[in-house]
N, C-alpha and C positions, 0 to 999 in steps of 0.2 A: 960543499953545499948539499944538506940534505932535501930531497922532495917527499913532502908529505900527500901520501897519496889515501886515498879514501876508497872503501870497498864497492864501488854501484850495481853489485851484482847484486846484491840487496834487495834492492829499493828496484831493479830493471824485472825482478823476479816474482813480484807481486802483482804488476796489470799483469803479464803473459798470463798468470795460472788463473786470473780472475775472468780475461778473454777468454781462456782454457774453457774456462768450466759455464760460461755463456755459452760458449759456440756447442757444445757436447748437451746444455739441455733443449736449445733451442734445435739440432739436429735430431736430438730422440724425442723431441713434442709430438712429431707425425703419427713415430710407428704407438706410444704410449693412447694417442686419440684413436686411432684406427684400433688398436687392442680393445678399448673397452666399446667402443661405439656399436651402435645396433645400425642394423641393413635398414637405411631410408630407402631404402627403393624393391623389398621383398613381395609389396602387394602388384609392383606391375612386372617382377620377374616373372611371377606365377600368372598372369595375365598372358605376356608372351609366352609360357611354357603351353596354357590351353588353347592357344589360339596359333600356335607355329609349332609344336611338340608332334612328341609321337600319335598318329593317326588321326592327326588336325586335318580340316578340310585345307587350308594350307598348304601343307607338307602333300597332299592327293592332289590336289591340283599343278606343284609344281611335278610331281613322279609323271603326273598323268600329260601335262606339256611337254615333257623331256621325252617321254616314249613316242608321242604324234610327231614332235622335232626330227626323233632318231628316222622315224618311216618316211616321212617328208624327205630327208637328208638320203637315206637308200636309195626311193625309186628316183629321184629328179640324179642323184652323181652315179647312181649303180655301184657304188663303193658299201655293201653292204659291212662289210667287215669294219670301216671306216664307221659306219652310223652305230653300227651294233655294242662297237669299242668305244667309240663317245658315249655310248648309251650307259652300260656299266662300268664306264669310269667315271661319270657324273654320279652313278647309284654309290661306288667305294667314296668318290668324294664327300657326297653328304651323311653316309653315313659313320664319317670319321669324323667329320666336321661337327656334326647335331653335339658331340659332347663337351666338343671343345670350347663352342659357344654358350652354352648352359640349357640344349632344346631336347635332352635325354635325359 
């Protein structure tokens, strides 16, 4: 007895490459829109850059809290080296930090 059998490798290999080729433009729609697209939000970056940026009353006023903290924090523990070391390692922090977040 012969069995006649039939290829479905065929026919099973036409959805796959057609889901294939869905899933791959529907994956690269993001980075394709993000490519051409323009910054919706550039009039209020530069709003936060003059109002939180370098030599904003912002930025003087948190330096200018951090320093009164630090003396505060000396005479009340007498741990000067403690207030002084919190003091400039809050100044290395945000001064690393201001570019990270887009304020440099």
């Amino acid at each position: 007895m012969q069995v006649k059998t039939t290829s479905s490798n065929k026919r099973q290999a036409l959805p796959l490459l057609t889901i294939a080729a869905v899933a791959a433009v529907v994956l690269s729609e993001p980075a394709l829109a993000t490519s051409t697209a323009t910054d919706l939000f550039a009039s209020g970056k530069d709003m936060v850059k003059k109002n939180a940026g370098d030599g904003s009353g912002v930025e003087v006023a948190m330096l200018g809290f951090s320093a009164i903290s630090a003396a505060v924090v000396g005479i009340t523990s007498r741990n000067w080296f403690g207030a002084v070391g919190g003091f400039v390692g809050g100044m290395m922090f945000w001064e690393l930090a201001k570019p990270l977040v887009g304020l440099a």
